[in-house]
C-alpha positions in Angstrom: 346.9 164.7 90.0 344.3 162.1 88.7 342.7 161.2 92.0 341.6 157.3 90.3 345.2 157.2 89.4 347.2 158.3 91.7 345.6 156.8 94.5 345.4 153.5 93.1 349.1 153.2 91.9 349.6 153.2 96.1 348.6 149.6 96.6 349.0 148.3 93.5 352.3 149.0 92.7 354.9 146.3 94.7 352.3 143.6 94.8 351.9 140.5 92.8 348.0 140.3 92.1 346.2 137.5 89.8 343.1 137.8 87.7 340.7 136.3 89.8 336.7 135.0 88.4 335.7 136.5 91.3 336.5 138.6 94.3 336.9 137.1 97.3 337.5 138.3 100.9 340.7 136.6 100.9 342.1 139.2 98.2 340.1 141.7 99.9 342.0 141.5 103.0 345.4 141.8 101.0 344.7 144.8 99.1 343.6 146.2 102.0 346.9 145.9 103.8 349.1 146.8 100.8 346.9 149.9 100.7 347.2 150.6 104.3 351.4 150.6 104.0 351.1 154.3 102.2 348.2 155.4 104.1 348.6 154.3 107.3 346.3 151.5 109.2 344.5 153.6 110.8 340.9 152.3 111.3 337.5 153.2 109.2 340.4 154.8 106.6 340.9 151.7 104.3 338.2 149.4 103.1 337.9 147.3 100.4 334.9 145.0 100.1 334.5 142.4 97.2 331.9 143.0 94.6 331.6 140.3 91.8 334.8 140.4 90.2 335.4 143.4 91.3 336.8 145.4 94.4 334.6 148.7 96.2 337.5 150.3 97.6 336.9 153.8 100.2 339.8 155.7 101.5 338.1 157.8 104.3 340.8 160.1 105.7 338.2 161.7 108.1 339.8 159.3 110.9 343.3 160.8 110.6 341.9 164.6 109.9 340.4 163.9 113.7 343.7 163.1 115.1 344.6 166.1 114.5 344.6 168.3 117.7 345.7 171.6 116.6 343.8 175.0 118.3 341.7 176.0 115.6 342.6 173.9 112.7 339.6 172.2 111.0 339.8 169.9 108.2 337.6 167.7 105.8 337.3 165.8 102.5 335.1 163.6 100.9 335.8 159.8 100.8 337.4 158.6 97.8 335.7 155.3 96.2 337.2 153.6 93.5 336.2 150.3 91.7 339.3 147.8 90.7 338.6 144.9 88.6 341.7 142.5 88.0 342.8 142.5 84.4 344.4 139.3 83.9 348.7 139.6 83.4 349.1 141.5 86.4 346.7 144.5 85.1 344.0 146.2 87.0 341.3 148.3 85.7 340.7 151.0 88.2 337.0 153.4 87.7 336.2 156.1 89.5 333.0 158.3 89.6 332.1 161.1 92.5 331.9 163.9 93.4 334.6 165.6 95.4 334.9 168.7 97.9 337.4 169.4 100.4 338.1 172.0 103.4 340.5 173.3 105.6 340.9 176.0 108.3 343.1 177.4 110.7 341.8 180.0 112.7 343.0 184.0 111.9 345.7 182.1 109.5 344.1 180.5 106.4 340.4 179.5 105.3 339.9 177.3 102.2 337.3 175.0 100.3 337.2 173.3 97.3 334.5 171.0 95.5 334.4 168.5 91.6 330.4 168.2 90.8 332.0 165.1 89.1 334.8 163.5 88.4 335.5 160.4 86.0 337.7 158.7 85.3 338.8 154.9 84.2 342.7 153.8 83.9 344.7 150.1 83.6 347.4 150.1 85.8 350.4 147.8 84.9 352.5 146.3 88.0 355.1 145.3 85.6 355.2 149.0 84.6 354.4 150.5 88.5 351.9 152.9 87.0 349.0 153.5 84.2 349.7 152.4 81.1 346.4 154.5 80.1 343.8 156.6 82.1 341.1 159.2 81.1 339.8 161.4 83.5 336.9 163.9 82.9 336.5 167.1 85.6 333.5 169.4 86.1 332.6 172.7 87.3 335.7 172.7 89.8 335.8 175.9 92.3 338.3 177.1 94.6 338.2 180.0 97.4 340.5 180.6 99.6 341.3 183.6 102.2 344.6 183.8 103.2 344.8 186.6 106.7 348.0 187.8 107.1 348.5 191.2 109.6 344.7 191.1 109.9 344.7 192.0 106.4 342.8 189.2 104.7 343.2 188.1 100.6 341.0 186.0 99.0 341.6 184.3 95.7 338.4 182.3 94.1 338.2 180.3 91.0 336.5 178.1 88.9 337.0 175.8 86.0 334.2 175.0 83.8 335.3 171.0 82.7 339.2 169.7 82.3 340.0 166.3 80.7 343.6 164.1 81.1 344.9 162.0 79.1 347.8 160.0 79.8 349.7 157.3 78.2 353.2 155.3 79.7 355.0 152.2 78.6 358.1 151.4 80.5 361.2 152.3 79.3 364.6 151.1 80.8 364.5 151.3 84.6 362.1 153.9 84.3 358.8 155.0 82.3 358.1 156.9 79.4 354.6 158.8 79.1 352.4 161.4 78.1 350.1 163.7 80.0 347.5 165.7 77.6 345.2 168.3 79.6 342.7 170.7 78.5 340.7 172.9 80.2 337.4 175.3 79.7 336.0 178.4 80.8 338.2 179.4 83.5 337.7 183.0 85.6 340.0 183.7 89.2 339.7 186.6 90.7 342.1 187.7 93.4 340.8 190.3 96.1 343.1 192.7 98.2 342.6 194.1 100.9 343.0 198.3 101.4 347.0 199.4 103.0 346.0 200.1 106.6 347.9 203.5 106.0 345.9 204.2 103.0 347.9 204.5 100.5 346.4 201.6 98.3 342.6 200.9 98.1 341.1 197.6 98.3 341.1 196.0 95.1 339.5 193.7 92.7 341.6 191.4 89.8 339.7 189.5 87.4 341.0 186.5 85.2 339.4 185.0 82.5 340.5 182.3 79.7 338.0 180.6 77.0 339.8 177.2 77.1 343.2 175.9 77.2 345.5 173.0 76.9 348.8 171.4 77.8 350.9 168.7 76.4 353.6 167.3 78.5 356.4 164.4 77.7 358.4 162.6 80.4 361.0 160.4 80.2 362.5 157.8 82.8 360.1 158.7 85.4 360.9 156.2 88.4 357.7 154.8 89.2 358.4 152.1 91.6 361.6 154.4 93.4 358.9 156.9 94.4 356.5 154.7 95.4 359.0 152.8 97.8 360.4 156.2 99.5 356.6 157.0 100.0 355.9 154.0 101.5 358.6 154.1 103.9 358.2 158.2 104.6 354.4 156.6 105.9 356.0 153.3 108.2 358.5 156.2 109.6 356.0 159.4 110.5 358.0 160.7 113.5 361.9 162.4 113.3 363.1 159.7 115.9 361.9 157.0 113.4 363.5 158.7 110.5 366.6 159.2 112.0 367.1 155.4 113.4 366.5 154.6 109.9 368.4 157.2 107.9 370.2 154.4 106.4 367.8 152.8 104.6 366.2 156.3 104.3 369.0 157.1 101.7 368.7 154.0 99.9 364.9 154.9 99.1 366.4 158.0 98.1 368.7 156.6 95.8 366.4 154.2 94.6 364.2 156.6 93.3 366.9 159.1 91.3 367.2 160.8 89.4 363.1 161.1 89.4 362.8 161.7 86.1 365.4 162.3 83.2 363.5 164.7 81.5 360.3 166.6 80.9 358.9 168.6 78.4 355.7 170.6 78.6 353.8 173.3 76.3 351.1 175.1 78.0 348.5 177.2 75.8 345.7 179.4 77.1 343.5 181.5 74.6 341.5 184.7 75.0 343.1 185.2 78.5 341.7 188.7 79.8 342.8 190.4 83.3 340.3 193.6 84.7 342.1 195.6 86.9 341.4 199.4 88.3 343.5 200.6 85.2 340.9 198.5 83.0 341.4 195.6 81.0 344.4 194.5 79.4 343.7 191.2 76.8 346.0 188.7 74.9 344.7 186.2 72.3 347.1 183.5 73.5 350.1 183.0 75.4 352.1 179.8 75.3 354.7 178.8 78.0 356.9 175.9 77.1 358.8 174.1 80.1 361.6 171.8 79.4 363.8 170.4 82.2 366.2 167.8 83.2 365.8 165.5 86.3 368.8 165.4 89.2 371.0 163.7 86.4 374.6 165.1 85.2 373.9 167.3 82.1 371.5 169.9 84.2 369.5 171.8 81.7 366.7 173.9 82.1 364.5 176.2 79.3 361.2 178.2 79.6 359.9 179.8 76.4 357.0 182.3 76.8 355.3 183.2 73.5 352.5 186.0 73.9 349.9 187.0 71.1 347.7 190.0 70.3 348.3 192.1 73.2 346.3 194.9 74.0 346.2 197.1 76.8 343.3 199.2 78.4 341.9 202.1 76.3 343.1 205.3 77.5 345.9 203.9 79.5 348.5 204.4 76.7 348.7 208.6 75.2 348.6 208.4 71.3 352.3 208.7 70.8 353.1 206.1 72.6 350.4 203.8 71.1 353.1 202.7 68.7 355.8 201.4 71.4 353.9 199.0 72.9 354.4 195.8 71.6 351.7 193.3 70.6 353.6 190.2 70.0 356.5 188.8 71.9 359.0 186.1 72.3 360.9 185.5 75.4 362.8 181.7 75.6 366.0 181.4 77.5 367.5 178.0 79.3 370.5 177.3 81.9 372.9 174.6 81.6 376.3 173.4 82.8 375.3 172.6 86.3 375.3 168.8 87.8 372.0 168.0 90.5 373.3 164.3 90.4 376.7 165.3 92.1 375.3 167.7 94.2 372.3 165.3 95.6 375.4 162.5 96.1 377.6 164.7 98.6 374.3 165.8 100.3 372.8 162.8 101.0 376.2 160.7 101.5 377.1 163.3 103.9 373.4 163.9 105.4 373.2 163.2 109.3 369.7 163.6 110.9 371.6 162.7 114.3 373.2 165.9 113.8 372.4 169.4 114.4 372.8 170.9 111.6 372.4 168.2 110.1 374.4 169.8 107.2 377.9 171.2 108.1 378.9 174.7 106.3 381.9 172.7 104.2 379.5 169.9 102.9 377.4 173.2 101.8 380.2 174.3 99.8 381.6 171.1 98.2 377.7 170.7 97.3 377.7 173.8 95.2 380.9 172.9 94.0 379.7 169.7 92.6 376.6 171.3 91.5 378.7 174.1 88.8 381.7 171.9 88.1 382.9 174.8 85.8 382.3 177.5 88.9 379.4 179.0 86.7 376.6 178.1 84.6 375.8 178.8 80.9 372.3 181.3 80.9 371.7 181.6 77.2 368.8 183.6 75.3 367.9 181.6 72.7 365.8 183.6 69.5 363.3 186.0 71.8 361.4 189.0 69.8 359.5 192.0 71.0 357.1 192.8 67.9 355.7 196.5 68.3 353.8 198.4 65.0 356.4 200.1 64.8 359.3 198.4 65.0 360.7 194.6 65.5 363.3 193.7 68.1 365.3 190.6 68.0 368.0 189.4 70.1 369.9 186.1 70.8 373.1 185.4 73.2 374.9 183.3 75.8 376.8 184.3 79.0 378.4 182.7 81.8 378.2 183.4 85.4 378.4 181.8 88.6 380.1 182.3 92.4 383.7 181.4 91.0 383.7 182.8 87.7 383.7 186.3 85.7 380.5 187.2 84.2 381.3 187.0 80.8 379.4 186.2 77.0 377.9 187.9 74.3 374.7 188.6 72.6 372.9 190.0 69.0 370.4 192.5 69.0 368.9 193.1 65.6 366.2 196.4 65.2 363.9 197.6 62.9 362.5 200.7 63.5 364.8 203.1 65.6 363.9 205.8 63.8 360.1 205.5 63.8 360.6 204.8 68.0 362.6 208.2 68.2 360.6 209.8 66.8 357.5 208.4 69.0 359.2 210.0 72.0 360.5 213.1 70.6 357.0 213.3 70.1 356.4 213.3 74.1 355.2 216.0 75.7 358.4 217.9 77.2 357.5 217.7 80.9 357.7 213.6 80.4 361.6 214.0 79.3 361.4 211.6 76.9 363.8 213.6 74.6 366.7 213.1 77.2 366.8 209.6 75.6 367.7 211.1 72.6 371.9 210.9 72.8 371.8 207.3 74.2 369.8 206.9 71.1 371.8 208.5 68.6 375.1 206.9 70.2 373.4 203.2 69.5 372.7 204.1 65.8 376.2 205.0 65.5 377.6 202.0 66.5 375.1 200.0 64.4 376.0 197.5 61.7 373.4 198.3 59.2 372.1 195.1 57.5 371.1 194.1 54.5 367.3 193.8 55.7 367.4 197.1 57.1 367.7 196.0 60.6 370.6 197.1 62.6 372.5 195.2 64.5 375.2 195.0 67.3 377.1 192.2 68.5 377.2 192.7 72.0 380.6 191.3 74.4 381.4 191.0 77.5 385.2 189.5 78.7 386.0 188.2 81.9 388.3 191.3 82.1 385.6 193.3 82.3 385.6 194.8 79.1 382.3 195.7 77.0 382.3 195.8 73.3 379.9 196.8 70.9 380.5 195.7 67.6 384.3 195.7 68.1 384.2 199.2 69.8 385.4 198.9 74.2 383.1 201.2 75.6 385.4 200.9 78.8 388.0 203.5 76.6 385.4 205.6 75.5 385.3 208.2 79.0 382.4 206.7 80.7 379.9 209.0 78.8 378.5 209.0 75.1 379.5 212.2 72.9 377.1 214.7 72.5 375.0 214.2 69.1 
């Protein structure tokens, strides 16, 4: 998250603020108490000061990291400053321009730090809109390490991020907003360090990630702003479980207030030249793409991911020369999940929800929850156009099934290839002790049932029936003896 953003749409959002020709204490005073409803009014955490026609504003959170009494635990983070300058029309400009690092640390548990040489980044927030309509925000040399001990056995992960930019854009859009987050990043490297098996039968080891640069767009529709920023500010007005439950009423309003989140969101992530060094050496892709489109907790559930993998090579020496061919260089993998209702299954929880209670849940409301959640008793999992692209040969496939607690599996798919032959023969070419050749009659029995096409692929429709049955193009394997006939 944009820290000059989303720190600022706090206090802003909910309040009615006027351009002013200059700031005055008066203001000052007020912005400091809207701020301190999501933050708590602790002192030393909030100050604003007037400055011109502007207002210095320092959320310190080193006052409530020191309330904090925990044995071992050790916290810190810089102050954030911001600069907010009244617009005019109930608009705010809202600057930032820091640096940034951060700590934490339990003892024998977890042990992380994190530092921005620089962050900047300018926005106009909209209290009509109850967020930005616009921010930039420009990142430098970020780094990350964390140690993570668990069993004595300690794993550290370290990375760092050369610059990143965001760009986002919203204009409201019923009771909601619409908007658009564009990221890029460059010259990223992680590398993950684990620790030796105490029995010794895994040695410590090293895993290095690189990327050149990469990017992600991302669309989202009917995001509810002003909902989530009211359930925040009463999650910080009610800290303890005694408050929350003598006010689990209006709890659920804020609950309600802010469905169903979003309605939808869409988001394409890229990353080029991505490389990973591990003991077996380096494996290497020229991009991989991973698309992300879901539906908020609204009736027509849907969910898709879509991975897209270019120019993949694996380490030298790692694959034997007859198997060079099998291993596939481009792939397509995009599949998404539908028929399932989070609106109807969010109602009976939270209209039935007791905090009083313990559980707080009882096992029936569990059930009529997942049966409001598949109204059908299953969902649809479909595979929507996926390939696996190898030098020699080309797999496609395609399908839908359903499944689910109270239903039959059931659906079908298409599997086209290109190539069987040249892969038989790749193993046949294996040497003996591997027994690749016992692969051989399964082999033979799928080109036998092929439809051969017109493009020289073969095909087979793939079924399955709530019965139980399995067809192959039309064939029920279920009557043909529970073996294939020798070739």
């Amino acid at each position: 998250m944009k820290l000059s953003t989303g720190l600022a749409v706090l206090f802003l959002a909910g309040s009615s603020f006027q351009a002013l020709a200059a700031a005055t204490p008066e203001e000052a005073a007020r912005l400091t108490a809207v701020l301190q409803s999501y933050v708590g009014s602790e002192p030393g955490v909030v100050t604003v000061t007037p400055n011109g026609e502007s207002y210095n504003t320092r959320l310190d959170f080193a006052p409530l990291i020191a309330k904090i009494k925990q044995t071992g635990f050790a916290a810190s983070v810089t102050p954030i400053d911001m600069t907010i300058t009244p617009q005019g029309s109930g608009k705010w400009k809202v600057d930032q321009d820091q640096p940034l690092a951060f700590s934490m640390k339990v003892d024998g548990q977890v042990e992380m730090k994190g530092s921005v040489a620089a962050i900047k980044g300018s926005g106009i927030f909209d209290e009509a809109l109850g967020g930005f309509e616009s921010s930039t925000t420009e990142y430098s040399q970020f780094a990350f390490d964390q140690t993570v001990t668990d069993n004595n056995l300690p794993t550290r992960v370290t990375y760092t991020i050369g610059t990143m930019t965001s760009n986002t854009a919203m204009a409201a859009a019923g009771s909601g907003a619409d908007g658009t987050i564009k990221m890029t990043f460059k010259d990223f490297n992680e590398t993950i360090s684990v620790p030796a098996a105490p029995d010794g039968s895994t040695p410590a080891m090293d895993v290095a990630i690189a990327a050149t640069d990469g990017a992600q767009d991302s669309l989202i529709k009917g995001l509810q702003t002003k909902g989530l920023l009211g359930l925040a500010a009463w999650l910080v007005a009610h800290p303890s479980p005694d408050a929350m439950k003598a006010g689990q009423a209006e709890l659920k309003d804020k609950v309600y207030a802010a469905l169903p989140i979003f309605t939808s969101f869409d988001a394409t992530t890229s990353v080029n030249n991505l490389t990973v060094n591990t003991m077996m050496g380096r494996f290497a892709m020229a991009k991989a793409d991973v698309q992300v489109i879901a539906n908020g907790l609204v009736e027509e559930g849907y969910l898709r991911e879509k991975f897209t993998f270019t120019g993949f090579k694996m380490p030298d020496g790692i694959v034997p020369p007859w198997a060079s061919g099998l291993v596939p260089g481009d792939f397509t993998i995009d599949f998404d999940v539908s028929d399932f209702n989070l609106a109807a299954a969010v109602k009976v929880v939270l209209d039935n929800l007791d905090l009083n209670q313990q559980p707080s849940l009882k096992p029936e409301i569990e059930q009529q929850a997942l049966q409001a959640l598949l109204p059908k008793g299953s969902v649809k999992i479909g595979l929507l156009p996926s390939t696996v692209l190898a030098s020699i040969y080309n797999l496609k496939a395609e399908g839908a099934m359903t499944a689910g607690p109270m239903a039959m599996p059931a659906g079908q798919a298409t599997v086209l290839l290109k190539g069987l032959d040249e892969a038989m023969a790749a193993m046949n070419a294996a040497p003996p002790e591997m027994g690749m050749q016992q692969m051989a009659p399964m082999f033979m029995l799928a080109k036998g049932m092929a439809k051969q096409e017109a493009d020289g692929y073969l095909s087979w429709k793939i079924e399955s029936t709530p019965e139980g049955a399995l067809l192959v193009n039309g064939t029920d394997l279920s009557k043909m003896g529970g073996a294939p006939p020798s070739p």
